[in-house]
C-alpha positions as MATLAB code, in Angstrom:
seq = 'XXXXXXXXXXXXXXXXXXXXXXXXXXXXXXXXXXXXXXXXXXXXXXXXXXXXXXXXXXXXXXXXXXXXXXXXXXXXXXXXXXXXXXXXXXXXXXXXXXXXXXXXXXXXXXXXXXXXXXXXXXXXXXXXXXXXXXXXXXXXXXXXXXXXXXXXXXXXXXXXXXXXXXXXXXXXXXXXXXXXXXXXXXXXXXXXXXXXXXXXXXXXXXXXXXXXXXXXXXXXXXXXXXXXXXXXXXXXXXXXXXXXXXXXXXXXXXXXXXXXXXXXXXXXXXXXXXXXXXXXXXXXXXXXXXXXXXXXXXXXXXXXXX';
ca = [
     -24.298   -2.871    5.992;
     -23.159    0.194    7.571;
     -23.328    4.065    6.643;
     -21.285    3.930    3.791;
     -23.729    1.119    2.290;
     -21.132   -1.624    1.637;
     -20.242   -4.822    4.008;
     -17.491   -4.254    6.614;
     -15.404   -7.591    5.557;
     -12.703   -8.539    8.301;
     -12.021  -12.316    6.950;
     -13.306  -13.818    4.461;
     -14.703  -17.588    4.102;
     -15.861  -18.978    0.511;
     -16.134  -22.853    0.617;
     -16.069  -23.519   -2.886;
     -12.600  -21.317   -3.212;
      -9.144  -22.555   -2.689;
      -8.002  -20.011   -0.279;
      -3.998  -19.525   -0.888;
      -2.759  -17.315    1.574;
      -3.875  -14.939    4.137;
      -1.797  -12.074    4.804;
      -2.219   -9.191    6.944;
      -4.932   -7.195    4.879;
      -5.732   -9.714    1.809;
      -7.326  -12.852    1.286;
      -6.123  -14.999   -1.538;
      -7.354  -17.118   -3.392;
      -6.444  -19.624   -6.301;
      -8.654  -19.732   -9.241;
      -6.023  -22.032  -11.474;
      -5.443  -19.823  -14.187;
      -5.127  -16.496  -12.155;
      -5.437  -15.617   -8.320;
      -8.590  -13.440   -6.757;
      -6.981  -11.043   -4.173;
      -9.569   -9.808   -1.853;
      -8.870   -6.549    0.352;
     -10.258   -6.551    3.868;
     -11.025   -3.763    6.403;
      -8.359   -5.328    8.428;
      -5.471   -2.617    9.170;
      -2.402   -3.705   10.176;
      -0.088   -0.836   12.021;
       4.013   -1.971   12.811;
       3.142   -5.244   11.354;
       0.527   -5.850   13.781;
      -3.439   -6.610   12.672;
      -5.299   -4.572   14.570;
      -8.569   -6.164   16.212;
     -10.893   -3.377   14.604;
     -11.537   -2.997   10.898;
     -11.807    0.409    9.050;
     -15.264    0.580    7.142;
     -14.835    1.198    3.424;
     -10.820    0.512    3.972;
     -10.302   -2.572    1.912;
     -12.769   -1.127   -1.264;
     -10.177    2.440   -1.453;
      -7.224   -0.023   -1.771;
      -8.466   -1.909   -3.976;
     -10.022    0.534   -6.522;
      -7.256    2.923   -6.028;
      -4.918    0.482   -6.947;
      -6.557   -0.611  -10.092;
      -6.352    3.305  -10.766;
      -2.778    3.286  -10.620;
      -2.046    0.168  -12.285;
      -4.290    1.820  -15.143;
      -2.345    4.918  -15.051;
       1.300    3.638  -15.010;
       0.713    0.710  -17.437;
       2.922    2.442  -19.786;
       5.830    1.808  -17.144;
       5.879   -1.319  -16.078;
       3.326   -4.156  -16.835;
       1.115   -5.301  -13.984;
      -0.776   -8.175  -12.928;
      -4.669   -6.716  -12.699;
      -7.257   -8.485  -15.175;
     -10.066   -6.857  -13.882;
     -11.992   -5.626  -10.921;
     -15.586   -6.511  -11.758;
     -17.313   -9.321  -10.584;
     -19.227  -10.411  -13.519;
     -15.700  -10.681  -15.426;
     -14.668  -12.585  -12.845;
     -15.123  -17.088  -13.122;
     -18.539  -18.362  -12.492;
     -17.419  -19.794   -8.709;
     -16.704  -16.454   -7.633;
     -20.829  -15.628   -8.331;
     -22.119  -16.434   -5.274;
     -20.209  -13.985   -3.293;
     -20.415  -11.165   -5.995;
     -21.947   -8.594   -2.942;
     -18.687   -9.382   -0.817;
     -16.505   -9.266   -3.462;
     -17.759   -6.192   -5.258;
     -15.280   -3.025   -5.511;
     -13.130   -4.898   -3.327;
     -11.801   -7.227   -4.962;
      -9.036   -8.081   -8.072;
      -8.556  -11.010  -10.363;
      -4.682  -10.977  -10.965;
      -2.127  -12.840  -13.185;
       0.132  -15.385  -11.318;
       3.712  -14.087  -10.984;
       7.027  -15.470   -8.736;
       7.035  -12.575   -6.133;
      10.391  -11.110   -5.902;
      11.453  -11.483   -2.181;
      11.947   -8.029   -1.365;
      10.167   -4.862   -1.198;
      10.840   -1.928   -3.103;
      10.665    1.534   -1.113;
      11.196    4.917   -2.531;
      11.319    8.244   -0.411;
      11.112   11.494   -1.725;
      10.702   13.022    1.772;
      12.436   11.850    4.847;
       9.819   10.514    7.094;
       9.137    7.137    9.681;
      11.624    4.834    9.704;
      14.015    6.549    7.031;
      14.173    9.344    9.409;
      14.832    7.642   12.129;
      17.892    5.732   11.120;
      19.200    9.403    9.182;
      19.179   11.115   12.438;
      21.312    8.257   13.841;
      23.493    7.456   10.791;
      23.088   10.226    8.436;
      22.129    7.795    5.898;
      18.842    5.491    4.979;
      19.995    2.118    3.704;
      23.559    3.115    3.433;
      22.464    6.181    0.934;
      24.417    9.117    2.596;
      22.237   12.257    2.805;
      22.995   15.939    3.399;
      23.836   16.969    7.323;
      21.040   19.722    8.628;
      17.935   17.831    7.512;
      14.660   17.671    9.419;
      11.988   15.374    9.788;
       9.583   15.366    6.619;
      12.780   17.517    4.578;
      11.929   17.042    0.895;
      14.866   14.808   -0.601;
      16.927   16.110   -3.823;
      16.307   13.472   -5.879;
      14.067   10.250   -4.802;
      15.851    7.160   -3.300;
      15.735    3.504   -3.501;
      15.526    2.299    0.059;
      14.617   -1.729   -0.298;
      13.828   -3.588    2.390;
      13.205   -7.665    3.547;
       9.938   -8.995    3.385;
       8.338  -10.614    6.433;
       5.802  -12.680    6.672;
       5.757  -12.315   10.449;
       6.920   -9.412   12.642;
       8.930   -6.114   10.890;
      10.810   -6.042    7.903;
      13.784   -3.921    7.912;
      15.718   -1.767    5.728;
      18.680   -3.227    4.104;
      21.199   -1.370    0.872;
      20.519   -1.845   -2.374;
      23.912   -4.064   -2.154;
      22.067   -6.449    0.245;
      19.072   -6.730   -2.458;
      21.291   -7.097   -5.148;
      22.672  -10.201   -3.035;
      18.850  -11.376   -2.845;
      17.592  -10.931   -5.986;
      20.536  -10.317   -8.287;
      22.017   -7.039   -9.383;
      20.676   -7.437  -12.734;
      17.265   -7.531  -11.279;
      17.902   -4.853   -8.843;
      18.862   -2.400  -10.813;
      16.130   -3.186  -13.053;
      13.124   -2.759  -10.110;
      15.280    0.537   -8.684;
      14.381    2.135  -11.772;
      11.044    1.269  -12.721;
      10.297    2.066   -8.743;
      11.730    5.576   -9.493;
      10.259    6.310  -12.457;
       6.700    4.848  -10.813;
       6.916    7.275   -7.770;
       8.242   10.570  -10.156;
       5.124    9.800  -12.352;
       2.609    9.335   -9.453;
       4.303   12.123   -7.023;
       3.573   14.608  -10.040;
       0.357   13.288  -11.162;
      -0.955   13.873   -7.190;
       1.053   16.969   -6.630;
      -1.911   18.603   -9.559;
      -4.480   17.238   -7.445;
      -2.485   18.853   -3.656;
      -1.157   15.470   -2.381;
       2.449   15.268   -1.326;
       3.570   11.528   -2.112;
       6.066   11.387    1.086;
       7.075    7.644    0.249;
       5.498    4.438   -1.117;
       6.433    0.969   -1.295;
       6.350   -1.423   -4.292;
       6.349   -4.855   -5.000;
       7.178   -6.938   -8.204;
       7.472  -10.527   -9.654;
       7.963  -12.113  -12.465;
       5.548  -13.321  -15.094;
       6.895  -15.666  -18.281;
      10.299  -13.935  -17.226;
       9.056  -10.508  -17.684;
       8.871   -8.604  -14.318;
       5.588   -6.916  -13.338;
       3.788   -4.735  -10.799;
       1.848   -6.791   -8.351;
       0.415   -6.688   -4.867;
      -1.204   -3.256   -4.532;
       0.031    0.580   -5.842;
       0.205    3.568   -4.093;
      -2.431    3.071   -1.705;
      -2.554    4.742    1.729;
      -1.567    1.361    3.280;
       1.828    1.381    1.241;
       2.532    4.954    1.058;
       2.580    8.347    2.747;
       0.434   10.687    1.435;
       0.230   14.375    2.815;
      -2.169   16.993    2.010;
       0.491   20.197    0.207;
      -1.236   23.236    1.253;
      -0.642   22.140    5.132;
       3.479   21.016    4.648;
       5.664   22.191    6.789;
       9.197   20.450    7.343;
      10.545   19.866   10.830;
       7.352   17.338   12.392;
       5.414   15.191   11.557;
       2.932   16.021    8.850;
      -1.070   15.560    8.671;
      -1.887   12.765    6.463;
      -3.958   10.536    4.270;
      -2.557    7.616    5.572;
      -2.979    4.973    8.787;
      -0.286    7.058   10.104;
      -3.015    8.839   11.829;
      -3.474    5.728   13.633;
      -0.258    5.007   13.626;
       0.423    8.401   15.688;
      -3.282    6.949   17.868;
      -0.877    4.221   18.864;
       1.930    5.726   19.715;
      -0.088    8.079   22.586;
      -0.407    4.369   24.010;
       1.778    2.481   26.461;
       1.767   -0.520   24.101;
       5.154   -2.411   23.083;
       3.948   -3.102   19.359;
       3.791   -6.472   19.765;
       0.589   -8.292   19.601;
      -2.320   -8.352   20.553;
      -3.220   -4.728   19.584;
      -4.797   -2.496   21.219;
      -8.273   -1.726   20.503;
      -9.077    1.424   18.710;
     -12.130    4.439   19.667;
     -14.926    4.599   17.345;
     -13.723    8.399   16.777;
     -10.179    6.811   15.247;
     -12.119    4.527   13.114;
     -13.929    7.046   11.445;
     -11.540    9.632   10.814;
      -9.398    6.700    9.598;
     -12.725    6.171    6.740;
     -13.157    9.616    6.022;
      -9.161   10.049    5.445;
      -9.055    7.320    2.960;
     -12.082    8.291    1.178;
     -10.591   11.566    0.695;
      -7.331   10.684   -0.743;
      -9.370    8.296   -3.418;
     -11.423   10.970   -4.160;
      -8.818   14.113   -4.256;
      -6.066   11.549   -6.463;
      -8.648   10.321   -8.593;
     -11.553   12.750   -9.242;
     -14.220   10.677   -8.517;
     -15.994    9.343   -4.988;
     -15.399    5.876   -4.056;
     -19.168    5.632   -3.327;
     -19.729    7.165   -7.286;
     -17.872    4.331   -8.579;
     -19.347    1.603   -6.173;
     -22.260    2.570   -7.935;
     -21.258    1.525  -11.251;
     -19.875   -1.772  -10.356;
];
Protein backbone atom coordinates (compact mmCIF):
# COMPACT_ATOMS: atom_id res chain seq x y z
CA UNK A 1 0.00 0.00 0.00
CA UNK A 2 1.13 3.44 -0.30
CA UNK A 3 -0.35 6.98 0.77
CA UNK A 4 -3.14 6.96 -1.35
CA UNK A 5 -4.23 3.46 0.28
CA UNK A 6 -4.48 1.37 -2.93
CA UNK A 7 -1.67 -1.15 -4.48
CA UNK A 8 0.83 0.44 -6.91
CA UNK A 9 0.27 -2.40 -9.78
CA UNK A 10 3.13 -2.26 -12.53
CA UNK A 11 2.34 -5.90 -14.16
CA UNK A 12 0.09 -8.00 -13.38
CA UNK A 13 0.27 -12.01 -12.95
CA UNK A 14 -3.09 -14.13 -12.31
CA UNK A 15 -2.43 -17.90 -12.98
CA UNK A 16 -5.80 -19.01 -13.34
CA UNK A 17 -6.43 -16.08 -16.18
CA UNK A 18 -5.73 -16.35 -19.81
CA UNK A 19 -3.70 -13.29 -20.20
CA UNK A 20 -4.36 -11.92 -23.99
CA UNK A 21 -2.24 -9.16 -24.56
CA UNK A 22 -0.05 -6.80 -22.80
CA UNK A 23 0.21 -3.45 -24.09
CA UNK A 24 1.91 -0.49 -22.90
CA UNK A 25 -0.42 0.47 -19.86
CA UNK A 26 -3.10 -2.57 -19.82
CA UNK A 27 -3.18 -6.04 -19.06
CA UNK A 28 -5.66 -8.20 -20.85
CA UNK A 29 -7.20 -10.79 -20.25
CA UNK A 30 -9.71 -13.37 -21.85
CA UNK A 31 -12.61 -14.42 -19.85
CA UNK A 32 -14.49 -16.29 -23.04
CA UNK A 33 -17.49 -14.40 -23.17
CA UNK A 34 -15.95 -10.85 -22.59
CA UNK A 35 -12.28 -9.56 -21.93
CA UNK A 36 -11.06 -8.03 -18.28
CA UNK A 37 -8.84 -4.98 -19.16
CA UNK A 38 -6.73 -4.11 -16.26
CA UNK A 39 -5.01 -0.51 -16.06
CA UNK A 40 -1.53 -0.36 -14.58
CA UNK A 41 0.57 2.47 -13.07
CA UNK A 42 2.81 1.91 -15.95
CA UNK A 43 3.16 5.32 -18.06
CA UNK A 44 4.32 5.17 -21.26
CA UNK A 45 5.75 8.75 -22.74
CA UNK A 46 6.70 8.78 -26.96
CA UNK A 47 5.73 5.22 -26.97
CA UNK A 48 8.21 4.33 -24.49
CA UNK A 49 7.21 2.48 -20.87
CA UNK A 50 8.79 4.23 -18.50
CA UNK A 51 10.63 2.13 -15.66
CA UNK A 52 8.64 4.01 -12.79
CA UNK A 53 4.91 3.70 -12.21
CA UNK A 54 2.59 6.65 -11.19
CA UNK A 55 0.67 5.70 -7.87
CA UNK A 56 -3.10 5.88 -8.28
CA UNK A 57 -2.44 6.29 -12.32
CA UNK A 58 -4.04 3.17 -13.65
CA UNK A 59 -7.40 3.51 -11.02
CA UNK A 60 -8.09 7.55 -12.68
CA UNK A 61 -8.04 5.87 -16.15
CA UNK A 62 -9.96 3.45 -15.49
CA UNK A 63 -12.83 5.06 -13.48
CA UNK A 64 -12.68 8.10 -15.56
CA UNK A 65 -13.23 6.20 -18.46
CA UNK A 66 -16.19 4.32 -17.26
CA UNK A 67 -17.42 8.03 -16.53
CA UNK A 68 -17.26 8.91 -19.99
CA UNK A 69 -18.46 5.87 -21.52
CA UNK A 70 -21.53 6.51 -19.06
CA UNK A 71 -21.88 9.97 -20.18
CA UNK A 72 -21.64 9.65 -24.03
CA UNK A 73 -23.63 6.36 -24.26
CA UNK A 74 -26.19 8.24 -26.07
CA UNK A 75 -23.48 8.72 -28.94
CA UNK A 76 -21.98 5.87 -29.71
CA UNK A 77 -22.32 2.42 -27.96
CA UNK A 78 -19.35 1.17 -25.98
CA UNK A 79 -17.90 -1.91 -24.81
CA UNK A 80 -17.89 -1.43 -20.67
CA UNK A 81 -20.09 -4.11 -18.69
CA UNK A 82 -19.06 -3.06 -15.52
CA UNK A 83 -16.31 -1.95 -13.24
CA UNK A 84 -17.02 -3.80 -10.01
CA UNK A 85 -15.46 -6.76 -8.97
CA UNK A 86 -18.21 -8.68 -7.49
CA UNK A 87 -20.05 -8.33 -11.05
CA UNK A 88 -17.22 -9.55 -12.42
CA UNK A 89 -16.85 -14.02 -13.08
CA UNK A 90 -16.06 -15.99 -10.06
CA UNK A 91 -12.10 -16.57 -11.35
CA UNK A 92 -11.52 -13.04 -11.19
CA UNK A 93 -12.34 -13.36 -7.01
CA UNK A 94 -9.20 -14.03 -5.84
CA UNK A 95 -7.59 -10.94 -7.02
CA UNK A 96 -10.66 -8.66 -6.24
CA UNK A 97 -8.02 -6.14 -4.01
CA UNK A 98 -5.79 -5.80 -7.28
CA UNK A 99 -8.42 -5.52 -9.47
CA UNK A 100 -10.64 -3.13 -7.57
CA UNK A 101 -11.34 0.48 -9.22
CA UNK A 102 -8.90 -0.48 -11.67
CA UNK A 103 -10.18 -2.61 -13.59
CA UNK A 104 -13.13 -3.18 -16.60
CA UNK A 105 -14.97 -6.19 -17.86
CA UNK A 106 -15.56 -5.29 -21.63
CA UNK A 107 -17.49 -6.75 -24.64
CA UNK A 108 -15.27 -8.38 -27.38
CA UNK A 109 -15.11 -6.20 -30.52
CA UNK A 110 -12.68 -6.40 -33.99
CA UNK A 111 -10.52 -3.26 -33.19
CA UNK A 112 -10.49 -1.00 -36.08
CA UNK A 113 -6.75 -0.58 -37.06
CA UNK A 114 -6.43 2.97 -36.66
CA UNK A 115 -6.73 5.59 -34.16
CA UNK A 116 -9.03 8.31 -34.17
CA UNK A 117 -7.56 11.86 -33.08
CA UNK A 118 -9.45 15.04 -32.83
CA UNK A 119 -7.82 18.55 -32.06
CA UNK A 120 -9.59 21.44 -31.12
CA UNK A 121 -6.35 23.29 -30.21
CA UNK A 122 -3.13 23.01 -32.06
CA UNK A 123 -0.73 21.40 -29.76
CA UNK A 124 2.32 18.35 -29.83
CA UNK A 125 2.68 16.75 -32.80
CA UNK A 126 -0.21 18.62 -34.80
CA UNK A 127 1.75 21.67 -34.18
CA UNK A 128 4.68 20.57 -35.13
CA UNK A 129 3.97 19.36 -38.60
CA UNK A 130 1.53 22.93 -39.05
CA UNK A 131 4.50 25.02 -38.49
CA UNK A 132 6.31 23.00 -41.19
CA UNK A 133 3.41 22.34 -43.62
CA UNK A 134 0.68 24.58 -42.64
CA UNK A 135 -1.48 21.66 -42.40
CA UNK A 136 -2.07 18.51 -39.81
CA UNK A 137 -2.85 15.38 -41.80
CA UNK A 138 -3.25 17.18 -45.02
CA UNK A 139 -6.16 19.51 -43.31
CA UNK A 140 -4.93 23.03 -44.42
CA UNK A 141 -5.18 25.54 -41.54
CA UNK A 142 -5.12 29.34 -41.35
CA UNK A 143 -1.38 31.07 -41.77
CA UNK A 144 -0.49 33.21 -38.34
CA UNK A 145 -1.34 30.47 -35.83
CA UNK A 146 0.56 29.78 -32.63
CA UNK A 147 1.25 26.97 -30.58
CA UNK A 148 -1.89 25.93 -28.37
CA UNK A 149 -4.21 28.50 -31.03
CA UNK A 150 -7.79 27.32 -30.46
CA UNK A 151 -8.94 25.70 -33.90
CA UNK A 152 -12.31 27.01 -35.71
CA UNK A 153 -13.97 24.04 -35.83
CA UNK A 154 -12.45 20.55 -34.40
CA UNK A 155 -10.51 18.23 -36.82
CA UNK A 156 -10.19 14.67 -37.61
CA UNK A 157 -6.49 13.95 -37.56
CA UNK A 158 -6.27 9.81 -37.68
CA UNK A 159 -3.35 8.21 -37.26
CA UNK A 160 -1.62 4.30 -37.61
CA UNK A 161 -1.60 2.20 -34.77
CA UNK A 162 1.64 0.67 -33.50
CA UNK A 163 2.17 -1.90 -31.53
CA UNK A 164 5.85 -1.04 -31.26
CA UNK A 165 7.61 2.33 -31.59
CA UNK A 166 5.41 5.75 -32.81
CA UNK A 167 2.45 5.87 -34.72
CA UNK A 168 2.16 8.64 -37.09
CA UNK A 169 -0.30 10.88 -38.52
CA UNK A 170 -1.69 9.99 -41.81
CA UNK A 171 -5.15 11.94 -43.92
CA UNK A 172 -8.29 10.87 -43.50
CA UNK A 173 -7.75 9.61 -47.32
CA UNK A 174 -5.04 7.20 -46.02
CA UNK A 175 -7.68 5.82 -43.29
CA UNK A 176 -10.28 5.64 -45.64
CA UNK A 177 -7.74 3.29 -47.65
CA UNK A 178 -7.40 1.25 -44.22
CA UNK A 179 -10.57 0.93 -43.02
CA UNK A 180 -12.93 1.93 -45.81
CA UNK A 181 -14.48 5.29 -46.49
CA UNK A 182 -17.74 4.11 -45.41
CA UNK A 183 -16.30 3.38 -42.07
CA UNK A 184 -14.27 6.45 -41.95
CA UNK A 185 -16.57 8.76 -42.36
CA UNK A 186 -18.68 7.03 -39.98
CA UNK A 187 -15.84 7.10 -36.85
CA UNK A 188 -14.90 10.99 -38.09
CA UNK A 189 -18.18 11.88 -36.95
CA UNK A 190 -19.01 10.09 -33.96
CA UNK A 191 -15.19 11.22 -32.89
CA UNK A 192 -16.43 14.84 -33.45
CA UNK A 193 -19.47 14.77 -31.96
CA UNK A 194 -17.65 12.72 -28.80
CA UNK A 195 -14.98 15.52 -28.31
CA UNK A 196 -17.81 18.68 -28.88
CA UNK A 197 -19.88 16.87 -26.13
CA UNK A 198 -16.95 16.20 -23.70
CA UNK A 199 -14.94 19.63 -24.57
CA UNK A 200 -18.29 21.42 -23.37
CA UNK A 201 -19.22 19.21 -20.62
CA UNK A 202 -15.38 19.99 -19.05
CA UNK A 203 -15.26 23.53 -20.22
CA UNK A 204 -18.40 23.97 -17.06
CA UNK A 205 -16.12 22.32 -14.82
CA UNK A 206 -12.60 24.88 -16.22
CA UNK A 207 -10.85 22.14 -18.28
CA UNK A 208 -9.76 22.98 -21.79
CA UNK A 209 -10.00 19.56 -23.81
CA UNK A 210 -6.81 20.48 -26.14
CA UNK A 211 -7.10 17.02 -28.06
CA UNK A 212 -7.99 13.37 -27.37
CA UNK A 213 -7.67 10.25 -29.13
CA UNK A 214 -10.29 7.52 -29.74
CA UNK A 215 -10.50 4.13 -30.60
CA UNK A 216 -13.37 1.89 -32.04
CA UNK A 217 -14.29 -1.68 -33.25
CA UNK A 218 -16.85 -3.47 -34.22
CA UNK A 219 -19.28 -5.58 -32.27
CA UNK A 220 -22.10 -7.94 -34.27
CA UNK A 221 -21.29 -5.30 -37.11
CA UNK A 222 -22.24 -2.38 -35.09
CA UNK A 223 -19.18 -0.13 -34.32
CA UNK A 224 -18.46 0.81 -30.69
CA UNK A 225 -16.27 2.81 -28.31
CA UNK A 226 -13.56 0.70 -26.84
CA UNK A 227 -10.13 0.93 -25.29
CA UNK A 228 -10.29 3.87 -22.88
CA UNK A 229 -12.13 7.67 -23.19
CA UNK A 230 -10.83 10.82 -22.56
CA UNK A 231 -8.40 10.02 -20.04
CA UNK A 232 -5.25 12.07 -19.38
CA UNK A 233 -3.22 9.29 -21.10
CA UNK A 234 -5.23 9.86 -24.47
CA UNK A 235 -5.92 13.43 -24.29
CA UNK A 236 -4.74 16.94 -23.44
CA UNK A 237 -6.38 18.47 -20.84
CA UNK A 238 -5.54 22.15 -19.69
CA UNK A 239 -6.72 23.96 -16.76
CA UNK A 240 -8.96 27.44 -18.63
CA UNK A 241 -8.36 30.07 -16.18
CA UNK A 242 -4.36 29.70 -16.87
CA UNK A 243 -4.67 29.57 -21.16
CA UNK A 244 -2.71 31.53 -22.91
CA UNK A 245 -1.91 30.81 -26.73
CA UNK A 246 1.63 31.06 -28.05
CA UNK A 247 3.53 28.07 -25.51
CA UNK A 248 3.01 25.41 -24.19
CA UNK A 249 0.20 25.23 -21.68
CA UNK A 250 0.08 23.77 -17.92
CA UNK A 251 -1.71 20.59 -17.90
CA UNK A 252 -3.57 17.63 -16.51
CA UNK A 253 -1.85 15.36 -18.53
CA UNK A 254 1.71 13.16 -18.64
CA UNK A 255 2.72 16.01 -20.70
CA UNK A 256 4.16 17.28 -17.55
CA UNK A 257 6.39 14.43 -17.80
CA UNK A 258 6.50 14.53 -21.09
CA UNK A 259 8.05 18.24 -20.84
CA UNK A 260 10.41 16.24 -17.52
CA UNK A 261 11.79 14.35 -20.48
CA UNK A 262 12.43 16.60 -22.80
CA UNK A 263 14.93 18.76 -20.16
CA UNK A 264 16.87 15.32 -20.70
CA UNK A 265 19.57 14.39 -23.19
CA UNK A 266 17.66 11.18 -24.00
CA UNK A 267 16.94 10.06 -27.78
CA UNK A 268 13.35 8.58 -26.92
CA UNK A 269 14.23 5.37 -27.57
CA UNK A 270 14.32 2.81 -24.92
CA UNK A 271 15.26 2.17 -22.08
CA UNK A 272 13.78 5.29 -20.36
CA UNK A 273 15.07 7.27 -18.23
CA UNK A 274 14.24 7.05 -14.70
CA UNK A 275 12.02 9.63 -13.22
CA UNK A 276 12.52 11.90 -9.49
CA UNK A 277 10.19 11.04 -6.83
CA UNK A 278 9.09 14.91 -7.09
CA UNK A 279 7.81 14.04 -10.97
CA UNK A 280 6.02 11.08 -9.73
CA UNK A 281 4.01 12.82 -7.43
CA UNK A 282 3.02 15.80 -9.14
CA UNK A 283 2.24 13.35 -11.97
CA UNK A 284 -0.52 11.63 -8.99
CA UNK A 285 -1.73 14.73 -7.76
CA UNK A 286 -2.35 16.05 -11.55
CA UNK A 287 -4.42 13.11 -12.41
CA UNK A 288 -6.33 13.05 -9.31
CA UNK A 289 -7.27 16.49 -9.97
CA UNK A 290 -8.56 16.25 -13.40
CA UNK A 291 -10.87 13.09 -12.11
CA UNK A 292 -11.99 15.05 -9.50
CA UNK A 293 -12.53 18.69 -11.26
CA UNK A 294 -14.34 16.60 -14.63
CA UNK A 295 -16.28 14.50 -12.51
CA UNK A 296 -17.28 16.02 -9.13
CA UNK A 297 -16.27 13.47 -7.02
CA UNK A 298 -12.59 12.25 -5.49
CA UNK A 299 -11.17 9.20 -6.88
CA UNK A 300 -10.43 8.13 -3.26
CA UNK A 301 -14.57 8.92 -2.49
CA UNK A 302 -15.43 6.48 -5.03
CA UNK A 303 -12.67 3.83 -4.17
CA UNK A 304 -14.56 3.80 -1.18
CA UNK A 305 -17.69 2.58 -2.53
CA UNK A 306 -16.32 -0.11 -4.64
Amino acid sequence: MNQFSAPVISRTTFPELALFARGKVRDIYDLGEYLLIVVTDRLSAFDVVLPDPIPMKGIVLNLLSAFWFEQTAHLVPHHMVSIRVDEYPSACAPYGNILRGRSMLVRKAKPLPIECVVRGYLSGSGWKEYRKTGAVCGIALPEGLQNSSKLDQPIFTPSTKADEGHDENISFDQAAEIVGRDVAEEVRRISIALYTYARDQAAQQGIIIADTKFEFGFMDNALILIDEALTPDSSRFWPAALYKPGTAQPSFDKQYVRDYLEELDWDKTPPAPSLPGEVIHRTTEKYMEAYSLITGKSVTEVLAGM
